[in-house]
VMD Tcl script that draws the C-alpha trace (Angstrom):
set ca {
  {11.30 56.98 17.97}
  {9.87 59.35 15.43}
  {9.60 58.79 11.62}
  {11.36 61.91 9.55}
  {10.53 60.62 6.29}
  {9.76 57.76 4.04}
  {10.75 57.57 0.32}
  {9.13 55.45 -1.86}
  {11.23 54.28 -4.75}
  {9.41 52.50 -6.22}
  {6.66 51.15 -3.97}
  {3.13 50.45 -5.48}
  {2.12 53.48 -7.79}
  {4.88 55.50 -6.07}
  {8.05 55.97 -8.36}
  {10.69 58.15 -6.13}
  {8.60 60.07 -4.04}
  {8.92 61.42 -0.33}
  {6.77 61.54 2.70}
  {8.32 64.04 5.17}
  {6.65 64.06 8.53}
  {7.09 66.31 11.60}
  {7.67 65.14 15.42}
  {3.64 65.44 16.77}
  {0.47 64.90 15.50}
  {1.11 64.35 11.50}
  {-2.67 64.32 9.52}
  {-2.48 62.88 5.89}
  {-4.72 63.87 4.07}
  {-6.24 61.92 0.49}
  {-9.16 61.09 -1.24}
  {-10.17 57.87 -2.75}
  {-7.24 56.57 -4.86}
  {-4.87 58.88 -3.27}
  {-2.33 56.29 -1.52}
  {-3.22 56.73 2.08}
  {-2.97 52.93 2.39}
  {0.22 52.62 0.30}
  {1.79 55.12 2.32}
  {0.56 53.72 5.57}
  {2.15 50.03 4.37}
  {4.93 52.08 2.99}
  {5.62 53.59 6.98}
  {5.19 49.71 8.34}
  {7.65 48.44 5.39}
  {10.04 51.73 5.95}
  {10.67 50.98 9.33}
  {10.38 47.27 9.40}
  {11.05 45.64 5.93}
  {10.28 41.93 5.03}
  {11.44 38.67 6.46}
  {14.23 36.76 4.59}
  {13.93 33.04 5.14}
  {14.61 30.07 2.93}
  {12.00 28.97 0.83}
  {9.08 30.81 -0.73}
  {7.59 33.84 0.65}
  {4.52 33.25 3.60}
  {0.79 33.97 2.42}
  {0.99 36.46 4.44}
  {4.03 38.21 3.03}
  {2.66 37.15 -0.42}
  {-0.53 39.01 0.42}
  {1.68 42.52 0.93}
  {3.66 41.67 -2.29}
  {0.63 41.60 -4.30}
  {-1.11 44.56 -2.73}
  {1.84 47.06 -3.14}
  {4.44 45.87 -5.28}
  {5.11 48.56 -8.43}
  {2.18 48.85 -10.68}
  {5.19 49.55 -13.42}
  {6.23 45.66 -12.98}
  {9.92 46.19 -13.88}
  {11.23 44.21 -11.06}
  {12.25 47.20 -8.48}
  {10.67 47.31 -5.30}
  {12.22 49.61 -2.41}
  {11.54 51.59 0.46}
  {13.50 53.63 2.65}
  {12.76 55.80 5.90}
  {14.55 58.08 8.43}
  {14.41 57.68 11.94}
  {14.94 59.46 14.68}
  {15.87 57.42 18.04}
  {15.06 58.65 21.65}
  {19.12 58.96 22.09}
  {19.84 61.24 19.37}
  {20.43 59.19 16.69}
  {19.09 58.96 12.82}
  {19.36 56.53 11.07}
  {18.29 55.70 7.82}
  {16.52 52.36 6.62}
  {16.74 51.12 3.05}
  {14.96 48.08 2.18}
  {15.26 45.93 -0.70}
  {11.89 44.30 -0.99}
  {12.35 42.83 -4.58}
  {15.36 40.69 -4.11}
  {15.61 41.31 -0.15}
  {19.29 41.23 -0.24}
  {20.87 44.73 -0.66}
  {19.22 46.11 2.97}
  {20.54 48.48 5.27}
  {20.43 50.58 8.18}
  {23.16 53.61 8.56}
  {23.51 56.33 10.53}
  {22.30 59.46 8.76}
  {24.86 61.96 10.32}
  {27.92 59.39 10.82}
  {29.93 57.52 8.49}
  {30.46 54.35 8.28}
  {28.07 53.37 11.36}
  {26.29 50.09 10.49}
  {23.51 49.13 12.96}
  {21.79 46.87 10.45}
  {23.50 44.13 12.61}
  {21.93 44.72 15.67}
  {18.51 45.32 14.71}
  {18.63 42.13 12.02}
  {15.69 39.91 12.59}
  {14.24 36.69 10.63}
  {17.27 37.38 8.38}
  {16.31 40.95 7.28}
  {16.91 44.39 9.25}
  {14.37 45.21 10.90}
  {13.77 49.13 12.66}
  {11.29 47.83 15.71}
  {13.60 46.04 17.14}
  {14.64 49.49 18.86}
  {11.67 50.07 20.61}
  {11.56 45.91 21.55}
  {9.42 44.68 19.23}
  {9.57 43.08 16.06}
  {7.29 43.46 12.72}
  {5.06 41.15 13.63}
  {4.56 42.93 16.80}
  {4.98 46.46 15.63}
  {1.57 45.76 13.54}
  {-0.54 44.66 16.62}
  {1.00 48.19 19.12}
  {1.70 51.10 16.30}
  {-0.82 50.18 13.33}
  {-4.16 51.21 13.24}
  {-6.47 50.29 10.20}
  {-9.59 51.53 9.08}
  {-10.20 47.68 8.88}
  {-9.80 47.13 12.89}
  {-12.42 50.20 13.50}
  {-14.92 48.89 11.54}
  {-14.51 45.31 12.71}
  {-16.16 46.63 15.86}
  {-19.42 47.51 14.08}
  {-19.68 43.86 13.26}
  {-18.19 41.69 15.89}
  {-18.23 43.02 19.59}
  {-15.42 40.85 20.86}
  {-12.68 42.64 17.95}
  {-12.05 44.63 20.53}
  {-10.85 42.32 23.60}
  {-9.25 40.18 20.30}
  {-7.31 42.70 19.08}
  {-6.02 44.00 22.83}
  {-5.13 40.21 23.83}
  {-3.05 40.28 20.19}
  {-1.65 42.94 20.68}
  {-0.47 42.97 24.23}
  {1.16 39.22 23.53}
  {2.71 39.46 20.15}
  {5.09 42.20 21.85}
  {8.04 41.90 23.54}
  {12.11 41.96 23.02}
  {11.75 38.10 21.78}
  {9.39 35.98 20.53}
  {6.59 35.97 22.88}
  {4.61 34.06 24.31}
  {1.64 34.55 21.94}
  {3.92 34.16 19.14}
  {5.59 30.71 20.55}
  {1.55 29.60 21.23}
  {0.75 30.41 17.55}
  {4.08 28.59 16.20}
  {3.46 25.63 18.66}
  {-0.24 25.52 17.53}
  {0.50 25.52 13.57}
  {3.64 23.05 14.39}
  {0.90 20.86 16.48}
  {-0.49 21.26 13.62}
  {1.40 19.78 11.09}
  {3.39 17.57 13.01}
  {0.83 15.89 15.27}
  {-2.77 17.01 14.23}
  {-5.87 15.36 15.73}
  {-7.99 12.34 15.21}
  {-10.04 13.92 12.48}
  {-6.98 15.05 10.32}
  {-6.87 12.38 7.77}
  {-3.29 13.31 6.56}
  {-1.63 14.25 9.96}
  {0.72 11.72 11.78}
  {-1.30 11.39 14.50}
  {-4.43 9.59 12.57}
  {-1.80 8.12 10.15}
  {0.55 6.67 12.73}
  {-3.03 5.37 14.13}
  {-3.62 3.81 11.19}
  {-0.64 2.74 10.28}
  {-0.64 0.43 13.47}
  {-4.32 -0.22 12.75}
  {-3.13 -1.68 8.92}
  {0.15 -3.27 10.61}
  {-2.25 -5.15 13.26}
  {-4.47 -6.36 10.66}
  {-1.87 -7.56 8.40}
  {-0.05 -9.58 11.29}
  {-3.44 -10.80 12.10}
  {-3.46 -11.60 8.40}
  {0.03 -13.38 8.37}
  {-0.93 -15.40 11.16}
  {-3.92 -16.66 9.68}
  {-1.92 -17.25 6.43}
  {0.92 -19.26 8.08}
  {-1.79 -21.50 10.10}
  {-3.21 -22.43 7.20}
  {-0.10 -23.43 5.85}
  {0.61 -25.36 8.63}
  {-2.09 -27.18 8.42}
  {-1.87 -27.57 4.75}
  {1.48 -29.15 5.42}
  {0.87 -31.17 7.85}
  {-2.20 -32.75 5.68}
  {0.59 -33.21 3.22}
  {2.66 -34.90 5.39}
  {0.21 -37.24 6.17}
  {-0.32 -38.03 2.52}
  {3.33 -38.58 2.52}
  {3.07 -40.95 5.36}
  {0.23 -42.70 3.25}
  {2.03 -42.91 0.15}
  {5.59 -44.24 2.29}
  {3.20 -46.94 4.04}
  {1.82 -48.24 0.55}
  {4.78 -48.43 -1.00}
  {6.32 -50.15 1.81}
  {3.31 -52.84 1.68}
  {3.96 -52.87 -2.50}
  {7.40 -53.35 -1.66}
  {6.83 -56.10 0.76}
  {4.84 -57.82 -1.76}
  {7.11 -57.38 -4.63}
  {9.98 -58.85 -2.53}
  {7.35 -61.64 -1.28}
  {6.78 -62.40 -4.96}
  {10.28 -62.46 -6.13}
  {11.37 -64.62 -3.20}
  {8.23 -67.35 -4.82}
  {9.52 -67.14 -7.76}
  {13.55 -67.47 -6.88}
  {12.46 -70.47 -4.73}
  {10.41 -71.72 -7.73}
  {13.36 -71.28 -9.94}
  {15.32 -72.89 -7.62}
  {12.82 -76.60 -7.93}
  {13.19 -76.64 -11.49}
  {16.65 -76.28 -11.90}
  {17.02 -79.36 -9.18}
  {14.83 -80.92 -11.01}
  {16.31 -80.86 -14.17}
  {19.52 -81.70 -12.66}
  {18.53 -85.30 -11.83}
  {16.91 -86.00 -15.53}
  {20.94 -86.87 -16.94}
  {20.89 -89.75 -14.03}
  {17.31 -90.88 -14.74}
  {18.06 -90.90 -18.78}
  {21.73 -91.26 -19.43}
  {21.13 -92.30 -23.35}
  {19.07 -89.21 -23.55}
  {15.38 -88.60 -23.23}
  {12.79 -91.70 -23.90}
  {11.13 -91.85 -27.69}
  {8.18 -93.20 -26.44}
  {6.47 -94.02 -23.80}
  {5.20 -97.39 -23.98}
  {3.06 -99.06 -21.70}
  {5.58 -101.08 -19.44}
  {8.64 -99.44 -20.29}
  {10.41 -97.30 -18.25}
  {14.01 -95.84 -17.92}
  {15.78 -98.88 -16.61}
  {14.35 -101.18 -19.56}
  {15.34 -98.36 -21.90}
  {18.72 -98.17 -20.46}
  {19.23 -102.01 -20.72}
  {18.08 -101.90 -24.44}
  {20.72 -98.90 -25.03}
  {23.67 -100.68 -23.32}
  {22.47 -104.21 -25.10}
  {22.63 -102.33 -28.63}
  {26.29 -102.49 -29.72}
  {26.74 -106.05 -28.99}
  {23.72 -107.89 -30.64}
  {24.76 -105.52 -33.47}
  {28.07 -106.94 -33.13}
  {26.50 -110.59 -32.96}
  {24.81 -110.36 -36.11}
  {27.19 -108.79 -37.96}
  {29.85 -111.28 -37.04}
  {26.49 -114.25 -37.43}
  {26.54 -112.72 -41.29}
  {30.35 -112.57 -41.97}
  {30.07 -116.33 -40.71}
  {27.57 -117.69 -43.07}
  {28.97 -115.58 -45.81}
  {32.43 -117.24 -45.71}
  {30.55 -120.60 -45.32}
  {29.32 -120.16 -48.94}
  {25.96 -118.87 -47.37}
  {26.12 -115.54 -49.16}
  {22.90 -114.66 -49.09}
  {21.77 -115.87 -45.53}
  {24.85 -114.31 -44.37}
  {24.15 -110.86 -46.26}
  {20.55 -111.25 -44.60}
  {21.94 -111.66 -41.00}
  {24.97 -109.23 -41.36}
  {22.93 -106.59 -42.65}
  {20.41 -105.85 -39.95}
  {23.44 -106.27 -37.64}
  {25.61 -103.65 -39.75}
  {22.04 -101.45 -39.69}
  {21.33 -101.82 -36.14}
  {24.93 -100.48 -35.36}
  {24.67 -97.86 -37.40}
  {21.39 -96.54 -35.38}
  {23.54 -97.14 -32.34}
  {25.98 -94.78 -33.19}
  {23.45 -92.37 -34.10}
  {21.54 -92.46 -31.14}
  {25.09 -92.42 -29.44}
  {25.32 -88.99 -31.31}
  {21.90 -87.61 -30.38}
  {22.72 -88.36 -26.85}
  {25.30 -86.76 -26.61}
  {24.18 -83.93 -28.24}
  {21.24 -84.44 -25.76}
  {23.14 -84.33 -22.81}
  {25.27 -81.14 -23.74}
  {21.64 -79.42 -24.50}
  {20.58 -80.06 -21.16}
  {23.61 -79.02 -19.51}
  {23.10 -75.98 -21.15}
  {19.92 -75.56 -20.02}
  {20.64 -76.58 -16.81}
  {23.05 -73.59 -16.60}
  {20.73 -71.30 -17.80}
  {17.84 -72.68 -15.17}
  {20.56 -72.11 -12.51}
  {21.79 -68.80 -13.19}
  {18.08 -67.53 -14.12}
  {16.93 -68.83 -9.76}
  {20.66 -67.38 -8.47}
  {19.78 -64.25 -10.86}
  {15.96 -64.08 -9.07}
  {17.58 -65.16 -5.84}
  {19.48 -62.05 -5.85}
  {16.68 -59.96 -7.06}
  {15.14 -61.23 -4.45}
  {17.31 -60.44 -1.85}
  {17.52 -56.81 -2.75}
  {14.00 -56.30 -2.82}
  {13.70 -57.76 0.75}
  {16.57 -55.90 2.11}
  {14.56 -52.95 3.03}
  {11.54 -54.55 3.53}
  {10.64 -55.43 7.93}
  {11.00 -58.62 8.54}
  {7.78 -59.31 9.42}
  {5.54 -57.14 6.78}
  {7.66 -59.86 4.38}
  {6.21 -62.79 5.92}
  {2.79 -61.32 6.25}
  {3.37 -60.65 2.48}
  {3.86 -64.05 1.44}
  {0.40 -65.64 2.04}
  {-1.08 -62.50 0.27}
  {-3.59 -63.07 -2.58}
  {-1.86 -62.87 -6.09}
  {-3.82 -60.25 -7.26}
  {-3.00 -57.72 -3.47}
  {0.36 -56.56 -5.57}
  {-1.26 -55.12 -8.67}
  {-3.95 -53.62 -6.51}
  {-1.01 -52.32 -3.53}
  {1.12 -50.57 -6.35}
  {-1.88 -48.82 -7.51}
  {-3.20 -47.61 -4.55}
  {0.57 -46.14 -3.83}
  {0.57 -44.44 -7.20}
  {-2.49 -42.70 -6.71}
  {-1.17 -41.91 -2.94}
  {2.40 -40.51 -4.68}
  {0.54 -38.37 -7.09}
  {-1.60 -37.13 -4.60}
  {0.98 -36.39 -2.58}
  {2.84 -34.48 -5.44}
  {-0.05 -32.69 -6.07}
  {-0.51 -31.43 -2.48}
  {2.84 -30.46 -2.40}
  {3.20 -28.56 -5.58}
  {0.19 -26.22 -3.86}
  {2.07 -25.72 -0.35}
  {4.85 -25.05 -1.99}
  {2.99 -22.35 -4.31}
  {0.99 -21.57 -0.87}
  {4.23 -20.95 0.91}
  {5.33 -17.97 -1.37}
  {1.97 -16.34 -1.02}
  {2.19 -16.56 3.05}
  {3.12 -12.67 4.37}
  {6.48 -12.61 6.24}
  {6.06 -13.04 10.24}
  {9.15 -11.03 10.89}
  {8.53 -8.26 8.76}
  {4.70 -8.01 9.88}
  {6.18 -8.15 13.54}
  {8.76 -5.53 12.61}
  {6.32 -3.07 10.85}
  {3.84 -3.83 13.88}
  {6.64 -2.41 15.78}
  {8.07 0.59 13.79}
  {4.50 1.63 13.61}
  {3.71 1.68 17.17}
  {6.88 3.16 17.64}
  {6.43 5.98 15.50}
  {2.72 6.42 16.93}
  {5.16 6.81 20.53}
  {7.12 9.34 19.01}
  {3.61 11.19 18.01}
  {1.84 11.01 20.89}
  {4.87 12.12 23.19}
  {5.27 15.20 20.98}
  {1.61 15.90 21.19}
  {1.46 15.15 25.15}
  {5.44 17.69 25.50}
  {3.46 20.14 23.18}
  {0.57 20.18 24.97}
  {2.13 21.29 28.53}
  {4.26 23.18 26.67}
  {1.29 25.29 25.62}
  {0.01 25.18 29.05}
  {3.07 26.36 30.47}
  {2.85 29.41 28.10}
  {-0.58 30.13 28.33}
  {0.20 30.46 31.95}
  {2.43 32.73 30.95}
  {0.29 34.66 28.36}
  {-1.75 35.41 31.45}
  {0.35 36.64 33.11}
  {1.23 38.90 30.45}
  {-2.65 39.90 30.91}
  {-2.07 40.58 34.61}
  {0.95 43.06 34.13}
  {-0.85 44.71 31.30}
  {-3.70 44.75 32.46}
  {-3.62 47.74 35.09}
  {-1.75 50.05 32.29}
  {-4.71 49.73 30.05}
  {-6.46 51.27 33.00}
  {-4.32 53.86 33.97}
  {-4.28 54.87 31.00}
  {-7.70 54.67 30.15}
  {-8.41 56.55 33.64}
  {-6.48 59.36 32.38}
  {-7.98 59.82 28.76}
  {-11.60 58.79 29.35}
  {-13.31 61.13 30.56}
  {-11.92 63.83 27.81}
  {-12.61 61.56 25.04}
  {-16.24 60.53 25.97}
  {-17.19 63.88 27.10}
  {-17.27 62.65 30.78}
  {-19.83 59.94 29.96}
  {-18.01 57.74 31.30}
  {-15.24 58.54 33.98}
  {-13.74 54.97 35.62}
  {-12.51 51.60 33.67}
  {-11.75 48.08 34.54}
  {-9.92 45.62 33.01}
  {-10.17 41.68 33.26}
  {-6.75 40.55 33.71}
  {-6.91 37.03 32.14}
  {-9.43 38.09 28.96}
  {-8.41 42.29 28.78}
  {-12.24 42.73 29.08}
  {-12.64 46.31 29.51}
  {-16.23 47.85 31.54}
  {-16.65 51.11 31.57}
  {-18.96 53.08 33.98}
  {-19.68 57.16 34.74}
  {-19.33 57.24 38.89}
  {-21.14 54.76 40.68}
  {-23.08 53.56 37.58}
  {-23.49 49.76 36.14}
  {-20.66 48.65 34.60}
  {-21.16 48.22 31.00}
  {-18.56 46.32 28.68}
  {-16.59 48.26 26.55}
  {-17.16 46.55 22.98}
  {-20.88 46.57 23.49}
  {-21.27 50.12 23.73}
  {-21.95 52.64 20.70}
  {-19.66 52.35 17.89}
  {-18.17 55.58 18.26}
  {-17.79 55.23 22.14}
  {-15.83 52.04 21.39}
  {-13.50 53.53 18.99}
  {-12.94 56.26 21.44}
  {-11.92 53.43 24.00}
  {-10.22 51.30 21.66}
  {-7.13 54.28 20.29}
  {-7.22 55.16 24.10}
  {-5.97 51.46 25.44}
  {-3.87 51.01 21.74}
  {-1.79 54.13 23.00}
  {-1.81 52.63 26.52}
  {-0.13 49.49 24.96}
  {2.29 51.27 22.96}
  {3.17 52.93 25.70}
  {3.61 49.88 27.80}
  {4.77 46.95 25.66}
  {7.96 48.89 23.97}
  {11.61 49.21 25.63}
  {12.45 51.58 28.07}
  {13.30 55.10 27.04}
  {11.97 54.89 23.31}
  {8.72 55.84 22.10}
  {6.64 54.28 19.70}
  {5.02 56.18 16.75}
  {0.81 55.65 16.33}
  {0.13 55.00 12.62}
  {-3.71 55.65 12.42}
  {-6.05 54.63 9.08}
  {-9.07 56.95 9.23}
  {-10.12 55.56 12.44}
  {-12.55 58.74 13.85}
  {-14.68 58.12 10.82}
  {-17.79 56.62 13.06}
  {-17.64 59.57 15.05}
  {-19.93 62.23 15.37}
  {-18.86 65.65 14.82}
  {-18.14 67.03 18.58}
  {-16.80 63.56 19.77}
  {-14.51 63.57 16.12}
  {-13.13 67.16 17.52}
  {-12.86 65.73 21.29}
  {-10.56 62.74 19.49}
  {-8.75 65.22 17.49}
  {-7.78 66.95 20.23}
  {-6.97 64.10 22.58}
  {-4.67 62.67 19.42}
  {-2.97 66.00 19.60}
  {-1.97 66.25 23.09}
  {-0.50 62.70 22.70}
  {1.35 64.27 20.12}
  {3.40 65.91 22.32}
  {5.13 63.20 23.64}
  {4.26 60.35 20.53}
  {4.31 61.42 17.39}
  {1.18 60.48 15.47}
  {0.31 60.01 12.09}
  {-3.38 60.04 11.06}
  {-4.46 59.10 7.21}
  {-7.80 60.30 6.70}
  {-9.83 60.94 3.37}
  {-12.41 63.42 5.53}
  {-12.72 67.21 5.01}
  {-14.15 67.64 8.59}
  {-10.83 66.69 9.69}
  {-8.23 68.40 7.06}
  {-10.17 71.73 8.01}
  {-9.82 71.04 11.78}
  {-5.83 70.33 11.02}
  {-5.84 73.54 9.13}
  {-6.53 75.42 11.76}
  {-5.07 73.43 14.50}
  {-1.62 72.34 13.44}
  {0.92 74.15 13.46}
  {4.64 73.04 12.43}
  {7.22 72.38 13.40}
  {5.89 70.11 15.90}
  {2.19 69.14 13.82}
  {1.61 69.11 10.10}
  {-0.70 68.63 7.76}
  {0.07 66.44 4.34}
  {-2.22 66.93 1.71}
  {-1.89 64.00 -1.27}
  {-2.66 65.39 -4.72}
  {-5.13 63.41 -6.56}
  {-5.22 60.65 -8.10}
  {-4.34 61.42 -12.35}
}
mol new
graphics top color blue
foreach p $ca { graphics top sphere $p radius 0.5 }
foreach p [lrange $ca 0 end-1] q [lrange $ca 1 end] { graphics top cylinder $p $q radius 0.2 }
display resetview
């Protein structure tokens, strides 16, 4: 694959403008300002566009938006490129980077052929799928930045970094660098570590932490109410035996005072018999109830004697005599029949009461009875030779007891809707150390899962591993001006050591910055060469990247960049006259060319 052109229209401060580039070495040349970057990103997002997913755009993505969206602002952003493949074909790219819908890839000589299809990837067409990679990819093989070069001045290792990137983000799918980076960021997010303190790993941990603790807590809460309830129900049985010895003695009591009912009522049932004229009205010494009841049943007929004694005399012509007998006689009946009166009235009185004294013992009899009914047998009879005074003091002691009791109970039963739920503690218990299951088997599958594929990253490293040195065996000794003549290369880190004949090895990224540059484009090329599909070739896009060189070994690059040329077309941005004068007088089209930006206005 060789680029033909790119048009930018409009991409960063480039409004419609074309890049037309031959088949071989290609030097751009620009000074500050100039738009050697935005072309170079304008190449990348030519061939490759952008990723269309749902939801917002990466930070990574968002990082090329800002950097090289129009400087205009009025919503366009586009790109387009021609290609030419291995097989013949161009095609033409057109990417829609504003709205990422209205892509395509056509063939440039042939209507109506549509290959955006087949080279579609994360949802967008994308150009590197033909050489069997994919814009991820494409960045770590083809692109070169200034960036990378200089990263060697600082940090030794950039170099074995950047070789073990790019040799395993490549590959017709994603690789196994790729699926170790996704697994690691899902790992991540999904599972995370112990010192996360957002990540379901130490919140599942805690979550069974916080559910153990509050069944801990519930248990502790429902023995206390247990043993508030059973204290409770031993006040109850306190209060039930008091009122049970109250009710004993109130049943005791009544049944005293039915029974006492009972002897007056019998006793005033024989007064009638003992005082048949009524009750005595007086007491005299001597007398008694048989004398009175002679002198009551006597009455009427000495009455009767001296009345008839008076009407005697008084028809004998003894008037007065017989008026003097006759009247205490009529007087003495009269008080007879009075007293006959009063007792009867008496009599009915005490009848009455009588019935009154009898219905008032059957009334306490009954009371009686139904007090006792649910009284034992025997606390009754223990009851009845109680002091008089043990039933005042037995129903207080059982009031106190019931209000105590009420008490107590009012609190359990305010207790009991404070106490946590044992089946829901038990249940969250359980969905929590279920979920922290599910975590920790996701964390133990991802973990072999990464071992399996760094296994297989390695062995990536082991077939890739003697192209780097082929390659670098071939280039080498041109590049460094036979300083150094034979390579190595670790297969599991892509260490390279570099020696001249039977010299020490020396490591590759701890030798001069120049000589490392020289030995980094020379194992870059060797992956491009080795990491894309059979039968295509993949372009070099180079950011001033002979800058640290010194004059002869800058020339010696030069060169070496040219004769890959010939086979892989190269394209070099560089802001250095040294190198637009050696183009000038090197290149030649139509298979080189050099591109000289105007400057900046």
């Amino acid at each position: 694959m060789r680029f033909e052109s790119v048009r930018a229209h409009p991409f960063g401060p480039f409004d419609d403008d074309t890049l037309t580039l031959a088949p071989g070495l290609n030097v751009v040349y620009g000074t500050n300002e100039a738009g050697k970057s935005t072309w170079h990103a304008a190449l990348y997002a030519g061939l490759c566009g952008m990723r269309r997913r749902k939801g917002g755009l990466s930070a990574e993505d968002k990082r090329f938006r800002d950097r090289h969206r129009p400087w205009d602002g009025n919503g366009e952003w586009a790109v387009s490129a021609v290609v030419a493949l291995e097989d013949g074909h161009r095609v033409e790219l057109h990417h829609d980077l504003a709205n990422r819908v209205n892509s395509s890839a056509v063939d440039a000589d042939l209507a109506g052929r549509d290959y955006a299809g087949r080279i579609t990837y994360e949802g967008a067409p994308d150009g590197s799928r033909w050489l069997g990679l994919n814009r991820r990819s494409f960045l770590g093989v083809a692109c070169v930045r200034q960036a990378q070069i200089l990263g060697l001045l600082n940090d030794a290792g950039a170099l074995q970094e950047d070789l073990q990137r790019a040799a395993a983000t490549a590959g017709a799918d994603e690789t196994a660098a790729r699926a170790l980076e996704l697994l690691a960021t899902y790992r991540k997010e999904q599972v995370g570590s112990e010192h996360a303190p957002k990540k379901p790993l130490r919140t599942s941990r805690e979550r069974v932490d916080a559910a153990l603790s509050a069944l801990e807590r519930a248990r502790e809460a429902q023995a206390h109410y247990l043993a508030r309830r059973r204290d409770v129900e031993q006040l109850a049985r306190e209060a039930q035996a008091l009122e049970e010895e109250a009710a004993a003695l109130r049943a005791a009591r009544a049944a005293e005072a039915a029974e006492d009912a009972e002897r007056r009522a019998g006793h005033a049932a024989e007064l009638p018999a003992l005082f048949p004229a009524g009750p005595p009205r007086s007491a005299a010494a001597g007398s008694g109830p048989r004398t009175a009841a002679v002198v009551h049943a006597a009455a009427p007929y000495v009455a009767a004697a001296a009345v008839a004694a008076g009407v005697a005399l008084a028809l004998t012509d003894f008037s007065l005599p017989g008026l003097l007998t006759g009247a205490p006689g009529l007087g003495y009946l009269a008080w007879w029949w009075l007293s006959k009166r009063r007792a009867a009235a008496a009599a009915a009185e005490g009848r009455r009461l009588l019935g009154e004294l009898r219905a008032e013992a059957g009334r306490l009899r009954d009371e009686a009875v139904a007090l006792a009914e649910p009284v034992d047998p025997s606390a009754l009879q223990a009851a009845r030779g109680a002091a008089p005074d043990r039933l005042e003091a037995a129903e207080h002691e059982a009031r106190r007891a019931r209000d105590a009791c009420h008490t107590a109970r009012g609190r359990i039963e305010q207790l009991a809707g404070d106490v946590p739920n044992m089946a829901d503690a038990e249940d969250e218990l359980a969905a929590a150390r279920s979920e922290l299951g599910r975590v920790e088997k996701l964390d133990r599958t991802l973990a072999r899962t990464i071992e399996f594929l760094e296994r297989a990253e390695e062995r990536v490293h082991r077939n890739v591993a003697p192209v780097l040195r082929a390659t670098a065996l071939e280039w080498l000794p041109r590049v460094t001006g036979g300083r150094y003549t034979d390579c190595k290369v670790d297969p599991e880190s892509l260490q390279v050591d570099v020696r001249n004949g039977h010299g020490p090895w020396r490591r590759a990224a701890l030798l001069s910055h120049g000589a490392a540059e020289q030995i980094y484009l020379l194992l870059r090329l060797a992956l491009s060469r080795h990491l894309v599909a059979p039968g295509e070739v993949c372009p070099l896009i180079l950011d001033d990247v002979v800058a640290a060189c010194d004059v002869e070994r800058k020339q010696t690059v030069l060169e070496t960049l040219q004769a890959v040329g010939a086979e892989t077309q190269v394209i070099l941005f560089t802001h250095e006259e040294d190198v637009r004068a050696w183009a000038r007088q090197r290149l030649s089209a139509p298979r080189d060319a050099l591109t000289e930006l105007p400057r900046p206005r």
